[in-house]
C-alpha atoms as one frame of an Amber mdcrd trajectory, in Angstrom:
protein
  36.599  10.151  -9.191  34.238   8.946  -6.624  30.880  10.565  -5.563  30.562
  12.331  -2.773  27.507  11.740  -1.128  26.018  13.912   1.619  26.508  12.742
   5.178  22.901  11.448   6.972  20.457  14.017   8.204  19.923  13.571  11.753
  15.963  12.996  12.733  15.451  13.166  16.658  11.886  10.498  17.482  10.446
  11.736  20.255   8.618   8.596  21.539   9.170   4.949  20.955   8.771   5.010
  17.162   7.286   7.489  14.122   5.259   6.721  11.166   7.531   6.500   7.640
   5.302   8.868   6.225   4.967  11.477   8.853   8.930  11.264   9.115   9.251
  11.889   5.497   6.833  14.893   5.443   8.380  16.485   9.079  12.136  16.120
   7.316  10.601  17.885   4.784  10.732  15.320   1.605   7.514  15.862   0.646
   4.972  18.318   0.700   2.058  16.172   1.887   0.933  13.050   3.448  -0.510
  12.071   0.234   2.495  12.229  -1.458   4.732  10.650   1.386   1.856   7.506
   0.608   2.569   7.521  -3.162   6.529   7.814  -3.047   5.795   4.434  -0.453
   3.898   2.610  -2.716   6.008   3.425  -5.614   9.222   1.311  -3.505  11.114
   4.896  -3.999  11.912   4.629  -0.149  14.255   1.927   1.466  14.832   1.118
   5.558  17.893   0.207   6.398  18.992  -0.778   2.540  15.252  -2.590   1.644
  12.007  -1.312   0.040   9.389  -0.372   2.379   5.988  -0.573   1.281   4.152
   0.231   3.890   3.336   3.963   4.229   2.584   3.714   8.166   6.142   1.480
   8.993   6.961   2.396  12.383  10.608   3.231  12.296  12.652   3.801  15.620
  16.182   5.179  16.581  19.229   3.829  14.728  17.052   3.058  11.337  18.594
   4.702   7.948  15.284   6.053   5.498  16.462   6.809   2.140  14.409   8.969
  -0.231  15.209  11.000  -3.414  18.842  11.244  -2.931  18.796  11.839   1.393
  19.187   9.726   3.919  17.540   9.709   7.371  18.998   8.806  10.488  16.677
   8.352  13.102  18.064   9.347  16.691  16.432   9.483  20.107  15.504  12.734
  21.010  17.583  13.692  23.991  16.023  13.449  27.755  15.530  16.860  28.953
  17.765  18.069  31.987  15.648  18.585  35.333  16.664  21.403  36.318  16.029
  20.962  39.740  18.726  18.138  39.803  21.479  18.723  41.600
């Protein structure tokens, strides 16, 4: 029987890029920014299949962050309507 595994949570960046450990503390991983440093250091985290070590990556749309069992997929956020656009 094979695993199920649970599909990719969907992170919208706002911006060009976001720090790996302020993603994994806004997605709600860890409690802290201290421990978002010491699950980095520890190679518990992988970008796009391979260890990151560096606590302050900058990781933009389309990269995969895996952690604990979840997996990030970073999106662009989506450009706000004008609403004076006709």
């Amino acid at each position: 029987m094979a695993k199920k595994t649970a599909p990719p949570i969907e992170f919208a960046i706002r911006g060009e890029f976001i720090q790996l450990d302020q993603l994994l503390k806004a997605a709600g991983l860890v409690h802290s920014g201290g421990a978002a440093h010491a699950v980095t250091t520890a190679g518990d985290v992988t970008v796009d299949g391979q260890p990151e070590l560096r606590k302050r990556a900058k990781l933009r749309p389309g990269q995969r962050v895996r952690f604990g069992g979840a997996e990030i997929l970073l999106t662009g956020a989506e450009p706000v309507a004008d609403p004076t656009a006709t």
